[in-house]
N, C-alpha and C positions, 0 to 999 in steps of 0.2 A: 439210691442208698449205697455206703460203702461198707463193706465188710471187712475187715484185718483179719487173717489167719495168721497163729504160729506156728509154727511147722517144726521141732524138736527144739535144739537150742538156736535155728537160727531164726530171727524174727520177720519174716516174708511179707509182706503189704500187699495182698492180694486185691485187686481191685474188681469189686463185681458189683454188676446193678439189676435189681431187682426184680422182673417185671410181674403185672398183672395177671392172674389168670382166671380171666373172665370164662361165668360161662357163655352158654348159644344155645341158641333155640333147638333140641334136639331134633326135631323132627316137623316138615312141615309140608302141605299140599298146597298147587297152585295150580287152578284153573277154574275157567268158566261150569259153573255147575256143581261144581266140589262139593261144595255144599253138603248134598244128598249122600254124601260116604260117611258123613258122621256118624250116624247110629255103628256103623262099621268100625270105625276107629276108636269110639267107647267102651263098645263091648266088653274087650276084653280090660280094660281097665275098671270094671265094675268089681267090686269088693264081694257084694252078695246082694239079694236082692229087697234089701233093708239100708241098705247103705245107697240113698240115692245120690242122680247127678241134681247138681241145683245149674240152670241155667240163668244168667244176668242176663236182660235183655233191653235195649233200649226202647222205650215205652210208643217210639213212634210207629214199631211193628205190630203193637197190640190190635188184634182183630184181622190181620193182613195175611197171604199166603204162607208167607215165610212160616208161622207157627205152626203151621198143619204140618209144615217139613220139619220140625224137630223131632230126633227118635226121643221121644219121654215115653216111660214105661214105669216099670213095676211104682213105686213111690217118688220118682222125681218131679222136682218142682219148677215152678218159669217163676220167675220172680221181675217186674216190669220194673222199671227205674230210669226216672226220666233225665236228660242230658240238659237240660237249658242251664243247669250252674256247674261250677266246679266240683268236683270230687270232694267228699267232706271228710276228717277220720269220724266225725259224731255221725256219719253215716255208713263207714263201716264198721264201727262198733255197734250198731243199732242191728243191721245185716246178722253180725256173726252172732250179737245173744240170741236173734230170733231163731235161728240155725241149731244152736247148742240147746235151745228150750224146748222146740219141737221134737230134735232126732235125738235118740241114745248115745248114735253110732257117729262117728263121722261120717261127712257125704264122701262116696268116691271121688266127686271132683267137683269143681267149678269151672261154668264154660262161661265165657265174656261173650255176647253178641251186641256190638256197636264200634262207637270212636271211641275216640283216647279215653272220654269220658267212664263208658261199659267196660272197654281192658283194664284201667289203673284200677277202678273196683274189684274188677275179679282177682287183678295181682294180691292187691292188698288182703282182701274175704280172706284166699286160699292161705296167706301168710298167718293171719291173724287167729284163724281157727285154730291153730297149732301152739301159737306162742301165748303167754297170759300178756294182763294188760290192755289199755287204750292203743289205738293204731298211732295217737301223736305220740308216742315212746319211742315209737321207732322211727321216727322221720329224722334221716340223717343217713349217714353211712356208714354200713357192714355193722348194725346194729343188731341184725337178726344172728339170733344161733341157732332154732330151730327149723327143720328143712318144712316149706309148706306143703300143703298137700295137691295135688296132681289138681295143672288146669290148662285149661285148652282159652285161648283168643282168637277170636273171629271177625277184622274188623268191616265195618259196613259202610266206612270213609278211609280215604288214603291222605297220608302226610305226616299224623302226628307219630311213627313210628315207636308208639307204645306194645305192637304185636311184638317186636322183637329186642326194645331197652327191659335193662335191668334195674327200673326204677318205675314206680307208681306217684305221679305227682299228687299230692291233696294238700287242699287246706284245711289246716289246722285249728285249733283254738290262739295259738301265740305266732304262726309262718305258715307260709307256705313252703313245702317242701316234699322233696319225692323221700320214699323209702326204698334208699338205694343199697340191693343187698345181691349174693347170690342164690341169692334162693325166691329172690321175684321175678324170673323171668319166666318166662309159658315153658309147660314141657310139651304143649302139641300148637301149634299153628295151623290153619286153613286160612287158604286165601283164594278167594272166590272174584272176581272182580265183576260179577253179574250183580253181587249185593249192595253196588254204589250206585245204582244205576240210577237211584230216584234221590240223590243228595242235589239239594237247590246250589247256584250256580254261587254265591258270595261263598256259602258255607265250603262248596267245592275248593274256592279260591283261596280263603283263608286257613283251612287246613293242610292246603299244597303251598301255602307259602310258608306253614310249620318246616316244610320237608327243606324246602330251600333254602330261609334261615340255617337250619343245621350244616346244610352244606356251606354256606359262606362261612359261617361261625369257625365250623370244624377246618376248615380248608386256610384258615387265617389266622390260625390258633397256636400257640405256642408249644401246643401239646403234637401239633402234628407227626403222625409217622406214615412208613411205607402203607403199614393193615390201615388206618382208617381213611388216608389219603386216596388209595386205591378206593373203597367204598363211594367215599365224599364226592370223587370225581365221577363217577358212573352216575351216582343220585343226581348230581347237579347236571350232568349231559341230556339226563331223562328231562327232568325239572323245565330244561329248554326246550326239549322237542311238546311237551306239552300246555307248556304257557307261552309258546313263542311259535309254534310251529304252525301247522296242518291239520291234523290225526285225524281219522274218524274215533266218534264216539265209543268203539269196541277198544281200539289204539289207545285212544287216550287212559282210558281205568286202566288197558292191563298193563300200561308202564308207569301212572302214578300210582301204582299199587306195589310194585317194583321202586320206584323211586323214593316209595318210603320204607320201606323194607334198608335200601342199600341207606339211606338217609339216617334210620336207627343204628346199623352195623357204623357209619361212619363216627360216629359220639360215642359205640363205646368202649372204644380205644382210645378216646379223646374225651373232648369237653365241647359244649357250646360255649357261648358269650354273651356280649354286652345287649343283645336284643333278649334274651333269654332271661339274665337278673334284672334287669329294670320291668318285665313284663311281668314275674312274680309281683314285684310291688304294687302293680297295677290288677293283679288276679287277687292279691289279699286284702285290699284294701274296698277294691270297688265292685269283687266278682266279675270281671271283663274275663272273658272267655279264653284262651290260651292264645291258640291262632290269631284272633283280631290283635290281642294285645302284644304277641309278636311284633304284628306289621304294624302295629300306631307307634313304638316305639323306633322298629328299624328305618320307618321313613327318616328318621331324623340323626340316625349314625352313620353320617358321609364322611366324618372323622374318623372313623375307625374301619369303614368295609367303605371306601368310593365308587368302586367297580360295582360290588354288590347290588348297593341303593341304586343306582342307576339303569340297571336291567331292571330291579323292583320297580320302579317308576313307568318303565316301559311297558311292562305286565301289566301293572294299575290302570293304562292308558289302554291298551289293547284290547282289555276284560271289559273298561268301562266300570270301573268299582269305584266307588266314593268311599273314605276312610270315614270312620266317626269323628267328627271335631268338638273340641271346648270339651272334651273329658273331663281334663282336668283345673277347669276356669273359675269354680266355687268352692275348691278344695280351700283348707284352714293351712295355720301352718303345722300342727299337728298331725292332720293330713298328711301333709309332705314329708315330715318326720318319718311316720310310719312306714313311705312305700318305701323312701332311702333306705330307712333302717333294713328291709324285708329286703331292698336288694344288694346292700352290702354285704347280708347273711351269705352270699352265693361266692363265698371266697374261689374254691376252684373254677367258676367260673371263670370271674376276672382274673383270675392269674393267665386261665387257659390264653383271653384274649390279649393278654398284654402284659405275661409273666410276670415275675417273682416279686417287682418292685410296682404293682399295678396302685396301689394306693397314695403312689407321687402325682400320678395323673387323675385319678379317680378321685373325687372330694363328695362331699354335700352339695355343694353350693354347684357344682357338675351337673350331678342328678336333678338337682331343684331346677335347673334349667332346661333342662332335656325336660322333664316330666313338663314342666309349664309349657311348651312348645304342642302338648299335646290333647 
């Protein structure tokens, strides 16, 4: 953005450009065990003892040790919620009336324990308990004017760097789309890397390859700078020591746990890209999970990332993964309409990947190819 100043009677052309001033995760623990400090780090963020915490938790821990380590006390609640779909806003609108029906008060906080799935809900909750409205009102950007109320992310899988973006992806009733605001990021972080330890090996795989994408994405983007480039290339150094490397199993969580951390900081001083908006069409249309639908679209963008797709190939080989095929082989063409349409909504994206005139290269008839390929 350019700004003109005048300066008394002489007309000066002052030339200045604008930047973002994102926020960042205030405050965050890392290490094996961590865990067990939480009752300690809520404490004093408790309001009184009517105002409880509500904990999100992903439904696979129900019954497991992990619960017995929650500090819940005076009236707070564990609310289970399971991760096999996408994020819904008609599920967290369901959440927040149940929340406002029960309590007086507001809760002190909301704590997310899971993947991307448990974090975007809990961004979203803490948002939405403060602002009126359905959560699809705000899916879009710097939509929110009200600050949300105090919540901690604790994630229990590494890659999709939702513990530290400023954006809660859900589908909607009309898109998918995050509610990208300042006021959805965590104000506390843990990161424990003893709590991945029982993620099965695909689910491992395609959520580290959320992390990766972002770094090709970010690292090839138009928006690139010094702040996210510096992140992007850390995430993606990790990225290789751990799908390309050695590790032991302690090694490997505590640097894809790390590589998604620097993988989140890398996008949001940038943008991702073309694996990112054609997988929205693919997560609205048919519920394909985030991660998978990542990697079935970027197998097939050697056009756009070459370098990229071709270590992805080598990973796919190494792991022994099988992608899903014929997804998209009984689709209508309404079908096809729809995911296009869902992923040309991602304007910044594709600018990100192929700036400002990206809609010379970018068509329908593009996407209908790429998606049938898939």
């Amino acid at each position: 953005m350019h700004i003109k100043k005048e300066i008394g009677a002489n007309k000066m052309s002052i030339s200045q450009k604008k930047y973002r001033n994102f926020p960042m995760v205030p405050r965050v623990v890392f290490g094996n065990g961590s865990f067990d400090q939480l009752g300690e780090i809520l404490m004093p963020r408790r309001n009184h003892s009517e105002a409880p915490f509500i904990f999100l938790v992903d439904d696979v821990f129900e019954g497991t040790g992990l619960i017995d380590r929650l500090p819940v006390i005076f009236n707070d609640q564990i609310i289970f919620i399971s991760a096999d779909e996408e994020p819904k806003t008609i599920q967290v609108d369901a959440i927040v009336k149940r929340l406002r029906d029960e309590f007086t008060e507001l809760p002190s906080g909301i704590v997310g324990i899971g993947g991307g799935t448990l974090l975007d809900l809990a961004k979203a909750v803490a948002i939405m308990l403060t602002n009126k409205g359905s959560a699809c009102e705000y899916q879009g950007w710097d939509l929110v004017h009200r600050p949300s109320i105090y919540h901690v992310g604790i994630p229990t899988i590494s890659g999709t760097g939702a513990e530290v973006s400023r954006t809660t992806v859900l589908l909607g009733p009309e898109k998918k789309l995050g509610i990208n605001s300042d006021y959805t990021t965590f104000d506390q972080v843990l990161l424990d890397p003893e709590l991945t330890k029982g993620v099965g090996k695909e689910q491992w795989f395609y959520t580290g390859m959320d992390c990766y994408i972002h770094c090709i994405e970010s690292l090839n983007g138009t928006y690139l700078n010094a702040f996210s480039q510096s992140y992007g290339e850390k995430a993606l150094e990790l990225c290789k020591e751990v799908f390309l490397g050695d590790l032991s199993p302690s090694e490997s969580r505590d640097k894809l746990m790390m590589a998604s951390w620097h993988g989140g900081m890398s996008i949001a001083y940038s943008q991702v890209g073309v694996a990112h908006a054609m997988s929205y069409g693919l997560g609205y249309l048919l519920g394909v999970k985030h991660g998978i639908g990542n990697c079935l679209v970027f197998k097939h963008l050697d056009e756009f990332y070459p370098d990229g797709v071709a270590l992805f190939d080598t990973m796919l080989k190494k792991h022994r993964i099988q992608l899903p095929k014929n997804i998209c082989a009984t689709l209508s063409e309404s079908d096809f309409e729809t995911m296009i349409n869902v992923a040309l909504s991602m304007e910044p994206l594709w600018e990100n990947a192929l700036g400002s005139n990206w809609q010379k290269t970018i068509t329908p008839e593009k996407l209908r190819a790429i998606y049938q390929k898939i």
